[in-house]
VOGU-3710 file (C-alpha; in Angstrom, 3 decimals, decimal comma):
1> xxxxxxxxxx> 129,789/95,536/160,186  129,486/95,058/156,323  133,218/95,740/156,210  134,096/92,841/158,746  131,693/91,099/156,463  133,455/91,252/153,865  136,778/90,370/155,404  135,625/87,297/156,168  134,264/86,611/153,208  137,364/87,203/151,376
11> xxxxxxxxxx> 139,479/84,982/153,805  137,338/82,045/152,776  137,408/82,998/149,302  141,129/82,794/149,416  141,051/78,996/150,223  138,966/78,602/147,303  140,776/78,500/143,601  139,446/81,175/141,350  137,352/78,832/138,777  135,156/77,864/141,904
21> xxxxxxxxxx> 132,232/79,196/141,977  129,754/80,602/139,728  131,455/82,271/137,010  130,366/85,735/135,311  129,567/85,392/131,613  131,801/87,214/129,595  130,193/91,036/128,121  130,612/91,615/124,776  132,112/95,202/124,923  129,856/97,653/122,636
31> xxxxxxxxxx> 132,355/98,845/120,546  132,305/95,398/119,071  129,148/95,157/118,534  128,789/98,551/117,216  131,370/97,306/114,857  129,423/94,947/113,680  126,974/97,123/112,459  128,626/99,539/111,050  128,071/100,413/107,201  130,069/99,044/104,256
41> xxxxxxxxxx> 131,452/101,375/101,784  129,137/102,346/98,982  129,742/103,660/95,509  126,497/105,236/96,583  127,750/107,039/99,328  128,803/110,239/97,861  127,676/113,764/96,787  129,110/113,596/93,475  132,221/111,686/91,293  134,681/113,034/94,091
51> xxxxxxxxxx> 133,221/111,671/96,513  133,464/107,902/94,688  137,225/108,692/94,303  137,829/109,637/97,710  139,769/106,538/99,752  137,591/107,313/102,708  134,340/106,615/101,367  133,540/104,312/104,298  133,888/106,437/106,941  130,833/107,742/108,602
61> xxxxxxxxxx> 129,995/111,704/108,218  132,923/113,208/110,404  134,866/116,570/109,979  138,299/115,749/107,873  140,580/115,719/111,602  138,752/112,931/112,723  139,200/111,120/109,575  142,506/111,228/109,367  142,760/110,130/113,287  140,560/106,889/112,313
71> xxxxxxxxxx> 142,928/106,560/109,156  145,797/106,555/111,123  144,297/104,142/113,768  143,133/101,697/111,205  146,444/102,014/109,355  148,674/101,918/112,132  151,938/101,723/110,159  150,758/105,254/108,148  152,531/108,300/108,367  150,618/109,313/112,023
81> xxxxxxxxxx> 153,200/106,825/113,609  156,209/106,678/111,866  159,500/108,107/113,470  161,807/110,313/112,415  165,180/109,385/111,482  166,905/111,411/114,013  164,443/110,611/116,543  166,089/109,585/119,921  164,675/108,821/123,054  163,881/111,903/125,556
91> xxxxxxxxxx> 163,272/112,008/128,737  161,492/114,112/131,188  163,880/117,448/132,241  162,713/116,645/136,096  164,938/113,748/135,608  167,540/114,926/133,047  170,465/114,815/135,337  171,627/110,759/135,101  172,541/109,517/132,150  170,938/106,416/132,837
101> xxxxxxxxxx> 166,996/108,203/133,405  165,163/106,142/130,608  161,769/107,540/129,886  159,281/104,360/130,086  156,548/106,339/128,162  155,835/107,028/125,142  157,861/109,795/123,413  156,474/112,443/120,092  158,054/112,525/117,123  158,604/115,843/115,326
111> xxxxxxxxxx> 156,160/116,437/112,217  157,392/115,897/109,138  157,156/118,614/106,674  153,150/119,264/105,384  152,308/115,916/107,733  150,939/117,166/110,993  151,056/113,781/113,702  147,129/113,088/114,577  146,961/111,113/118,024  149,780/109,286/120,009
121> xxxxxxxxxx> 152,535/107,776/118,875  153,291/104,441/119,719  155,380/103,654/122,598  159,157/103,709/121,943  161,216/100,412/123,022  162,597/100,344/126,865  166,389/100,363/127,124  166,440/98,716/130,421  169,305/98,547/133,255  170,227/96,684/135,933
131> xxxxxxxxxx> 171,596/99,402/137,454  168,538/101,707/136,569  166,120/102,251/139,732  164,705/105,112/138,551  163,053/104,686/135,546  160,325/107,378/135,107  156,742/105,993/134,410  154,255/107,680/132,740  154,250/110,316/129,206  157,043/112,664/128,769
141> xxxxxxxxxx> 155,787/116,127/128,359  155,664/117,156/124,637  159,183/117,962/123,128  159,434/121,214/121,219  158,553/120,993/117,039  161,469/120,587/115,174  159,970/122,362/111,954  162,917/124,429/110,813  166,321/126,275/112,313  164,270/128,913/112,331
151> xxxxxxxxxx> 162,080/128,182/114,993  163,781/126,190/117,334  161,904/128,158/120,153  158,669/127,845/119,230  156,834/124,963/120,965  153,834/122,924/119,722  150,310/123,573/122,231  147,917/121,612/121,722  146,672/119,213/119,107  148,159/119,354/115,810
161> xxxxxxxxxx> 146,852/121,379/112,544  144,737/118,063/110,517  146,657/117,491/107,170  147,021/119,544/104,155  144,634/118,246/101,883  144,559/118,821/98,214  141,940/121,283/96,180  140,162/118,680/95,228  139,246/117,309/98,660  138,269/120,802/99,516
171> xxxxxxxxxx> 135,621/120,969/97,720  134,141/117,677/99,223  132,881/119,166/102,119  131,318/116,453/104,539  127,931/117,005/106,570  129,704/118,043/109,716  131,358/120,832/108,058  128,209/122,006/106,438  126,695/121,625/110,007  124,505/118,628/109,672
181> xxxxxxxxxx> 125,292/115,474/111,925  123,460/112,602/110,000  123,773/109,608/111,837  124,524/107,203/109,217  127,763/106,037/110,578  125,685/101,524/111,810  123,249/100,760/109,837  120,598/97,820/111,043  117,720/95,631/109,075  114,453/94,446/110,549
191> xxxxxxxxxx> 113,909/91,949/108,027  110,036/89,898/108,017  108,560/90,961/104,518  110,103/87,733/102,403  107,396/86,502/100,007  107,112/87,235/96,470  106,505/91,375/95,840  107,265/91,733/99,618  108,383/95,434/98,782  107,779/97,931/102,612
201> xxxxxxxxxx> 105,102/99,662/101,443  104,235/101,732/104,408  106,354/102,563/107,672  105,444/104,575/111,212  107,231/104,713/114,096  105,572/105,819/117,493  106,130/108,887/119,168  108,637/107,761/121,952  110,363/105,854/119,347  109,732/102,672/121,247
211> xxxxxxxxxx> 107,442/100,618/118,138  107,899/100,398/114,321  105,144/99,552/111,746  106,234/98,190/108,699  103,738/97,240/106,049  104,257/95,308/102,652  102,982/94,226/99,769  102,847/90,656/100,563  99,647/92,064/103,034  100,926/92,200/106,151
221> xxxxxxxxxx> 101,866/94,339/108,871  104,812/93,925/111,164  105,447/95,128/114,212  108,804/95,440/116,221  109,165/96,575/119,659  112,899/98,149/120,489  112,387/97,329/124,243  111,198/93,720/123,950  113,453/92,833/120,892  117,300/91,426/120,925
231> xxxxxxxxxx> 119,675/91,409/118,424  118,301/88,890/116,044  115,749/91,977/115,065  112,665/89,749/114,726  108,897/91,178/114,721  106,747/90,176/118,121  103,399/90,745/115,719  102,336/90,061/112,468  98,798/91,304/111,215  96,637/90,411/107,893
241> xxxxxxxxxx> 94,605/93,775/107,911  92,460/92,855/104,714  92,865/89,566/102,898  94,518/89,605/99,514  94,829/93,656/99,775  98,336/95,739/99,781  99,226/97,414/102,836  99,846/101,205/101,787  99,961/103,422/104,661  100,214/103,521/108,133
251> xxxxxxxxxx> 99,664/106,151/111,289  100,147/106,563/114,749  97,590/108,452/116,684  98,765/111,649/118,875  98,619/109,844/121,984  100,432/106,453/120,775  98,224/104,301/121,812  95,965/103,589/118,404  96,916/103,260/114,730  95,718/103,409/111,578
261> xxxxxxxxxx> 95,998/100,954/108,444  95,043/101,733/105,035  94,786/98,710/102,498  93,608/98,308/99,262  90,389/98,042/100,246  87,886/100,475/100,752  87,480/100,267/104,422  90,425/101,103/106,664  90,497/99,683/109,780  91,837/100,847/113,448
271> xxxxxxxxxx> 94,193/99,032/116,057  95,248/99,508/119,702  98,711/99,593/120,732  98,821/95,475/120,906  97,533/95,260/117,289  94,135/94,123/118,353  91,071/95,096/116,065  89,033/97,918/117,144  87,320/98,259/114,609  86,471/98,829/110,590
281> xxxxxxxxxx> 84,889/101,610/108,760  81,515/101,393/106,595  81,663/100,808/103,038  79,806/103,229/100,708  77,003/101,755/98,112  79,028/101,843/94,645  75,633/102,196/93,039  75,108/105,604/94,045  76,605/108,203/91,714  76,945/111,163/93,955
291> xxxxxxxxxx> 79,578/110,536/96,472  78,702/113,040/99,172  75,082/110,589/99,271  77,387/107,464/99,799  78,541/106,527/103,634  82,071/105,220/102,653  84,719/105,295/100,274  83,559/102,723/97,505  86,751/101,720/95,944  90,459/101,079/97,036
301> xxxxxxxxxx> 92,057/103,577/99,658  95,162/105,692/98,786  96,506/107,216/101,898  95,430/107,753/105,505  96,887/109,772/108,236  95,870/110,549/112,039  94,798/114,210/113,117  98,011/115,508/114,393  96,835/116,970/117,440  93,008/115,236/118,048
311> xxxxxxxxxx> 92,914/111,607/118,401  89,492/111,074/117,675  89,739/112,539/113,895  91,272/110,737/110,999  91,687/111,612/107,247  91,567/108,984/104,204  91,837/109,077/100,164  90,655/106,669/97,604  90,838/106,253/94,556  86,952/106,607/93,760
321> xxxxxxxxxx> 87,927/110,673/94,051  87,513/111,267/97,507  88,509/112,641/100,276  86,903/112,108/103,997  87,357/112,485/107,688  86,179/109,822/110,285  85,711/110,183/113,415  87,046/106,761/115,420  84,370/106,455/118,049  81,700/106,248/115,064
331> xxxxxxxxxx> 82,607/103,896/112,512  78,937/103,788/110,867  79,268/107,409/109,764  81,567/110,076/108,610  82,293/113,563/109,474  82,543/115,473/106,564  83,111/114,757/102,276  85,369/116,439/100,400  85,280/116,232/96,373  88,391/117,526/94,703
341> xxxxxxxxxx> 88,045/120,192/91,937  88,372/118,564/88,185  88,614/120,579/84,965  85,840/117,817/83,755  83,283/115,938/85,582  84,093/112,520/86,401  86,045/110,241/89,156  90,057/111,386/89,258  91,345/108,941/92,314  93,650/111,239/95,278
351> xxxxxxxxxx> 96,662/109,839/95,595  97,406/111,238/98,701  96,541/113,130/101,529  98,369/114,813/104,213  97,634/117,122/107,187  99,444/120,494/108,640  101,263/120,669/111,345  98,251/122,248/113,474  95,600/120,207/112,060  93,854/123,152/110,244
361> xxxxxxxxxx> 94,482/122,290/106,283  93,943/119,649/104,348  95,674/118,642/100,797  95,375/116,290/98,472  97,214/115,214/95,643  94,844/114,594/92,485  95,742/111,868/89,712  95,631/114,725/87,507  98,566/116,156/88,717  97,168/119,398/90,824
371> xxxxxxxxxx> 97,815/119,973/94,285  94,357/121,172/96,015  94,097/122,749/100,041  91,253/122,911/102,179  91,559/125,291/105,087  89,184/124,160/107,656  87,051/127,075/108,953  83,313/127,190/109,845  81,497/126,853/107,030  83,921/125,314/104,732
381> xxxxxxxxxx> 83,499/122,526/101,629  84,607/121,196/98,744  85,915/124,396/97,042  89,436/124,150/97,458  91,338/127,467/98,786  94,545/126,723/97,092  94,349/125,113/93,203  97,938/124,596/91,315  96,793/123,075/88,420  99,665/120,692/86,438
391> xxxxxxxxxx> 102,205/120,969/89,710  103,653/117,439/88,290  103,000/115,933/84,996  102,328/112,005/86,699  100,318/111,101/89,789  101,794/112,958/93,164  103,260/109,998/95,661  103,883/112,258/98,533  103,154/115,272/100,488  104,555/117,261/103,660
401> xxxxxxxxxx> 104,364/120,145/105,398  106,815/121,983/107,269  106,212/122,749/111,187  106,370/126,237/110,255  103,489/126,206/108,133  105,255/128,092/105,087  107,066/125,449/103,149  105,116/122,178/101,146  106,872/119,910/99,086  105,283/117,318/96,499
411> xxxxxxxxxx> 106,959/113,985/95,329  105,630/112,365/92,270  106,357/109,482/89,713  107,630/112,157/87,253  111,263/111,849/89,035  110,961/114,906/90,592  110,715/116,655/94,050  109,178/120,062/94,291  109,370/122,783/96,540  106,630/125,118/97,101
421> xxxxxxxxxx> 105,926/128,361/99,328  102,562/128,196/100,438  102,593/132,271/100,431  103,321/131,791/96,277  101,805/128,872/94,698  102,243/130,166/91,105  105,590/128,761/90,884  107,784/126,160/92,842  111,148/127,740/94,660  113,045/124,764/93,528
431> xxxxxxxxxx> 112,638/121,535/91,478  114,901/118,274/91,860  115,380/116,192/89,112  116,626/112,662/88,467  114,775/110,981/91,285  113,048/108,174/90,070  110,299/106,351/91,470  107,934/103,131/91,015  105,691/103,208/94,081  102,836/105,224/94,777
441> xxxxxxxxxx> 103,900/105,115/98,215  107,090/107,293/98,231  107,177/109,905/100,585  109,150/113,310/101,919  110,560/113,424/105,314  112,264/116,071/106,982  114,910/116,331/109,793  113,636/117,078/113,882  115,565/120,725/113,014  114,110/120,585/109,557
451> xxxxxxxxxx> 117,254/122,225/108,044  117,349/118,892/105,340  115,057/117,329/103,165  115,275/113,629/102,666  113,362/111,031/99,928  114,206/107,523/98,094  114,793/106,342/94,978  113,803/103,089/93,033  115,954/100,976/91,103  116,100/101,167/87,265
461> xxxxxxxxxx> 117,074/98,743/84,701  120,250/100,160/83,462  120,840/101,965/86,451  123,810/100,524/88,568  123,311/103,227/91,956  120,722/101,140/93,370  118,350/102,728/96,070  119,606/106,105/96,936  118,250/108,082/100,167  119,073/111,918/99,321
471> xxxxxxxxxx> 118,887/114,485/101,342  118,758/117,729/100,156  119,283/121,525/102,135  116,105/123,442/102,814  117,828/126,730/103,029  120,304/126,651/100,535  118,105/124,406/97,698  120,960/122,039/97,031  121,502/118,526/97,209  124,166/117,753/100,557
481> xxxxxxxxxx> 124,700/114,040/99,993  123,089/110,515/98,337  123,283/107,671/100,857  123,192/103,994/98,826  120,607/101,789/100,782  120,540/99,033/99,142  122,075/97,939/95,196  118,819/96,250/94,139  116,123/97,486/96,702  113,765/100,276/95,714
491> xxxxxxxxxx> 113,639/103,021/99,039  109,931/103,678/99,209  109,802/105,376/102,893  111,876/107,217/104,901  111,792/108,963/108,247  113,947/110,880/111,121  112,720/110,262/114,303  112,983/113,323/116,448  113,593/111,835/120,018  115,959/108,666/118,117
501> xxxxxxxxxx> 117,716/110,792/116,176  117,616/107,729/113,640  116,645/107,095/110,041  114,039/104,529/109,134  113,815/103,702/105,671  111,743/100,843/104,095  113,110/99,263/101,107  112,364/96,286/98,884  112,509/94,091/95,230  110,165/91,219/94,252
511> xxxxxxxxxx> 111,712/88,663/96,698  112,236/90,352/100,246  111,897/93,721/101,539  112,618/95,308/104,742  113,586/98,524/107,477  117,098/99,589/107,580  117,305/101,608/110,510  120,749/103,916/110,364  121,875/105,210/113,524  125,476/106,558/115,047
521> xxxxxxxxxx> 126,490/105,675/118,459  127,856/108,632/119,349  124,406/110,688/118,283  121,825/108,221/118,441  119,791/107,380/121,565  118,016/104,237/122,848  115,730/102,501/119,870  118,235/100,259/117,510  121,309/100,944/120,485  119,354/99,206/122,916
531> xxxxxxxxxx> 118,259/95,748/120,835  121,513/95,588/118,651  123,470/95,332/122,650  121,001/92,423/123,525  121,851/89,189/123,383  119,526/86,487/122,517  118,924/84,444/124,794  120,294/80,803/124,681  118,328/77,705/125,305  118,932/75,576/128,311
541> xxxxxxxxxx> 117,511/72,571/129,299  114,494/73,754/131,109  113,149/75,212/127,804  113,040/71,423/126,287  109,955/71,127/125,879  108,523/67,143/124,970  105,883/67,142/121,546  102,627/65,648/123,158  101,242/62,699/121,884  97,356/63,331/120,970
551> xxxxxxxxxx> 95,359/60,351/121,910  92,038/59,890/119,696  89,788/57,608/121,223  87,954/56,934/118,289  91,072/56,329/116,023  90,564/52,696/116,198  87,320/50,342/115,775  87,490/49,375/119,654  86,550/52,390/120,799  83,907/53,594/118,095
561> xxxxxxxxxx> 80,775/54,126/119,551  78,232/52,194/117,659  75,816/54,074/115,561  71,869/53,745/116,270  69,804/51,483/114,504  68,535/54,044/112,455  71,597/54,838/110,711  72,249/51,344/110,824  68,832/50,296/108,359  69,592/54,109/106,560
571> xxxxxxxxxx> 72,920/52,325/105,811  71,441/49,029/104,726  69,129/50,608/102,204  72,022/52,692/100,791  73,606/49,267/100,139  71,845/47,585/96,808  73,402/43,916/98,143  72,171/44,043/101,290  69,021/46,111/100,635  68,085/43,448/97,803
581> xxxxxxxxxx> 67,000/46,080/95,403  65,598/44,185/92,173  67,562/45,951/89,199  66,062/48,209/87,231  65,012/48,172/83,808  67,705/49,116/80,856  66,735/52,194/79,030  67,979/51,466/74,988  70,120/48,436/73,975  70,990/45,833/76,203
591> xxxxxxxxxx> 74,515/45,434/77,150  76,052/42,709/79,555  73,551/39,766/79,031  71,038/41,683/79,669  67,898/42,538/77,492  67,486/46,101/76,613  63,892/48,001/76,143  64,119/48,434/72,637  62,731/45,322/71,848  60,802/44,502/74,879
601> xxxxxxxxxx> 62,057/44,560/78,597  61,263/40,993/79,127  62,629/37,888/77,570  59,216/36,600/76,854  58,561/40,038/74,414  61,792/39,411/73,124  61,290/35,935/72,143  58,028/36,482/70,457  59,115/39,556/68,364  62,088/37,717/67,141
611> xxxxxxxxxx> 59,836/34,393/66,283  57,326/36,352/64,544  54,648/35,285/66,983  53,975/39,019/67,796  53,538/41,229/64,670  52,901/44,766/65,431  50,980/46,092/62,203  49,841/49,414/63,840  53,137/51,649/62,717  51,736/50,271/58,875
621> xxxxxxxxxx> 48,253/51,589/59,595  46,064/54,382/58,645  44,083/55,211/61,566  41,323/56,237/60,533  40,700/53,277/58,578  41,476/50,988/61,807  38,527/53,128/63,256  36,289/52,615/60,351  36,240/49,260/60,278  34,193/49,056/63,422
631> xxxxxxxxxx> 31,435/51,632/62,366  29,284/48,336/60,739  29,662/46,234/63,601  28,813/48,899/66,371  26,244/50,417/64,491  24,695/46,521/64,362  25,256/45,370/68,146  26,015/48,211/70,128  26,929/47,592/73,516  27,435/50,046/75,959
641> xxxxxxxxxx> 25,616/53,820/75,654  23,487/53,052/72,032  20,765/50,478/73,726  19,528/52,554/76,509  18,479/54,953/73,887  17,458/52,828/71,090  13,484/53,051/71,405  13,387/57,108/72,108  16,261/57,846/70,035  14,948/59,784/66,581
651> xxxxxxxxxx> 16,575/58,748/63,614  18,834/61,105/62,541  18,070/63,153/59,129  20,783/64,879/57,982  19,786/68,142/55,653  20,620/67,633/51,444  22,777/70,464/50,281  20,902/72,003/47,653  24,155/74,155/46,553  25,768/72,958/43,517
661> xxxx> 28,768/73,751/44,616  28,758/71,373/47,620  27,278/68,810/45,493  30,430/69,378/43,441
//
């Protein structure tokens, strides 16, 4: 049935010319767009001065064969398919009886001398006859090397020997070759962070691999979704954690669906999956001097990382010299206080903090520069189990544990990345130099086989590398390559996802920062393969969308509603006009026609002061003479109190002084 179906449907479609219809949209094939992506050569990109000199700096990490094939495809008139001057056209022996038999595919060439031929040659021109009906179709077997006399008989299996290379080259052994497959071949940017000191501060990727954090300096958090993006790499979230407050670390929990963000504050908040608050820790009383009596950190936070195995336990730093672990159900309380050991009493911020692999020790990196572990066990506290006193000269940026449990290494503003064995902390197993640094928030990362080490680098003055990403060999000690990021972006944070197999690294300068994801097609899976081959979507008409017009009704005096009568009087009063308010009187000299109080606040006063009609003698006036003068008179014709008491009132008789001193 379907197949009569379909008969039919192609007899119609016969009558019909091809453009009828609807018409598929043409695919964009991936190797173009993987093109597109794929990294520009760096002066960065090499393990040492070799490597700078070497003409296939470009190329991504691939063994020295497959170099020389990609040479010889991008170069296609190189040596790979160039003929030989006695080079004639062959055909197959099934069909070496006619003289006529021309072989319509394509035919080797014999290797020149030290020259092996990579890949096949191109096809050689058809000599075509009329009379020829038998033209054979398809590649000739392989003819026989023609090396030397000697060895006419010998014939060629298989691909050829890749091409003698010099001693120099030998040396430069690429990551293949050594065993490591770093996918660094496309290289993407999910750009956001673009105000001033925008610098990716903090980075975490989920477990699947299916969301990226990226946090800044401008105070933000960003987040990307691989699924839900397309190729224009733009953030579906972005978050203000604390207001005016640097975002410097974030965390996933186990299960994915929480994470953590640490600011510059001293409460560090919690967010589902969606980046919707759920909720903030308590702040500690800064008054209190003991800091095991206090119920939060009291000053900025440092670092912050999720339990690696329990979801309800978290661990923070700060810089008021503590350590502490939360549990994320109770955000009034915490679980437990830990104060570092110091050589003298006082407040020495942690820098950092990091769990184990297992989620049984705790370490901290002290501004002092000592590296301090906390095994927890029943009954522990603050007395660290492991003290290395002076591990790093400046404040440690970064700390990490292997998966093994045996191996820790330390990054720190001194430049330098150290190795330690947690068996023997006396003494580091190796120190890297030359590896400079700005941010407090550099890290270490390892690889999902941890066989290579990997950290960034800032960007100095009179430095022209720019931000380096090196990676370094865990077994051997050694550096195996420096990867240039960007020529004036710091890298601050790095990280190999596992299940990716991709390399997120946050970089940044004063004006933009962002996450340069590196990837290979051939070794990567899903996360920047799957947005990079999606295609925004284009706009069509039924996305037009018409800017409403908002209507205020009481834009205009028509439609004001009239105000009471109360307001109305209220009003009235307010206005002096309408109110009639007589003036007030002018305190000091008159100004404007008007009569100030100086000399008298009416024009009558005035008048008389300036005629003389009013003399005011009482400033020239002893008092108690003006007081005086009326003793006689009252003491003559009293009037008020003296009468009522004039018939039973005794005379007075004042007492003669008989003292001839008061006489005197």
């Amino acid at each position: 049935m379907a197949e009569d179906e379909e008969e039919i449907y192609n007899g119609f479609r016969a009558q019909f010319p091809l453009s009828f219809g609807k018409q598929a949209k043409p695919l964009t094939p991936l190797e173009a767009i993987h093109r597109t992506t794929t990294r520009r050569p760096s002066t960065s990109d090499a393990t040492d001065s070799d490597h700078q000199e070497n003409s296939n700096q470009g190329l991504p990490s691939l063994s020295s064969s497959s170099q020389a094939w990609l040479t010889s495809l991008r170069n296609p008139n190189s040596h790979s398919t160039s003929r030989h001057p006695d080079d004639t056209i062959r055909t197959n022996p099934s069909f070496s009886g006619a003289d006529n038999d021309v072989a319509a595919g394509p035919s080797r060439s014999p290797p020149e001398d030290g020259d092996a031929m990579i890949g096949p040659p191109r096809p050689t021109p058809v000599a075509s006859n009329s009379d020829d009906d038998d033209a054979m179709i398809g590649p000739p077997r392989p003819p026989p090397a023609e090396t030397d006399d000697d060895d006419d008989d010998n014939v060629m299996i298989g691909p050829p020997r890749p091409p003698a290379q010099d001693s120099d080259s030998d040396d430069d052994l690429t990551e293949e070759e050594n065993g490591f497959r770093i996918p660094l071949s496309n290289e993407i940017v999910l750009k956001g962070h673009s105000k001033i000191a925008s610098i990716a501060s903090a980075l975490a990727v989920d477990h699947s691999g299916s969301r990226v954090l990226s946090g800044s300096y401008d105070y933000t958090v960003r987040m990307y979704d691989f699924q839900g993006m397309n190729s224009r790499l733009e953030s579906f979230r972005q978050l203000e954690p604390s207001e005016g407050h640097q975002v410097r670390h974030l965390s996933w929990s186990p299960t994915s669906d929480r994470f953590l963000c640490v600011t510059g504050s001293a409460q560090a908040k919690i967010y589902d999956r969606d980046g919707l608050t759920l909720g903030e820790f308590v702040k500690g009383d800064m008054y209190i001097r003991d800091l095991k009596n206090t119920k939060g950190h009291i000053t900025g936070l440092t670092c912050g990382e999720w339990h690696p195995k329990t979801k309800e336990t978290i661990l923070t730093s700060s810089e008021d010299g503590s350590l502490r672990i939360w549990d994320v159900n109770d955000f009034k309380s915490q679980k437990q206080v830990i104060k570092p050991k110091l050589a003298r009493p006082g407040r020495v911020p942690v820098s950092t903090c990091a769990w184990d692999h297992e989620g049984k020790c705790i370490v901290g990196g002290i501004g002092d520069g000592s590296i301090q572990l906390w095994n927890l066990k029943p009954g522990w506290g603050s007395r660290p189990d492991i003290h290395v006193e002076k591990a790093h000269s400046d404040d440690i940026t970064g700390l990490k544990f292997s998966s093994d449990g045996r191996i820790l290494l330390s990054r720190s503003f001194d430049g330098s990345l150290k190795v330690w064995d947690l068996r023997q902390m006396k003494k580091p197993l190796q120190v890297f130099e030359d590896l400079p640094t700005h941010y407090a928030q550099t890290n270490i990362a390892f690889s999902p086989d941890e066989q290579l080490v990997l950290t960034g680098t800032s960007v100095e003055r009179e430095s022209t590398s720019g931000g380096l990403l090196c990676f370094f060999d865990r077994a051997k000690l050694e550096l195996v390559s420096r990867v240039g990021i960007s020529p004036t972006c710091s890298v601050v944070q790095c990280a190999w996802h596992p299940k990716l197999n991709q390399i997120f690294v946050t970089a940044g300068d004063k004006s933009r920062g962002g996450t340069h994801v590196l990837y290979d097609p051939t070794l990567s899976e899903r996360g920047a393969l799957v947005c990079v081959a999606r295609a925004p979507r284009k706009k069509s008409v039924d996305d037009f969308e018409a800017k409403p017009v908002i209507h205020n009704p009481h834009a205009l005096p028509l439609f004001r509603e009239q105000p009471s009568r109360k307001r109305q009087r209220e009003k009235i009063l307010k206005d002096p006009m309408r109110s009639h308010k007589p003036e007030l009187p002018i305190t000091g000299p008159g100004f404007g026609g008007r009569v100030g109080s100086t000399k008298g606040s009416l024009l009558t006063q005035y008048l008389l002061k300036q005629g003389g009609l009013i003399k005011e003698t009482w400033m020239e006036e002893d008092p108690r003479e003006a007081i005086l003068k009326y003793a006689d008179v009252a003491e003559k014709d009293p009037k008020f109190i003296a009468p009522a008491y004039a018939q039973t009132q005794p005379e007075p008789v004042f007492a003669k002084s008989d003292s001839e001193d008061e006489e005197k």
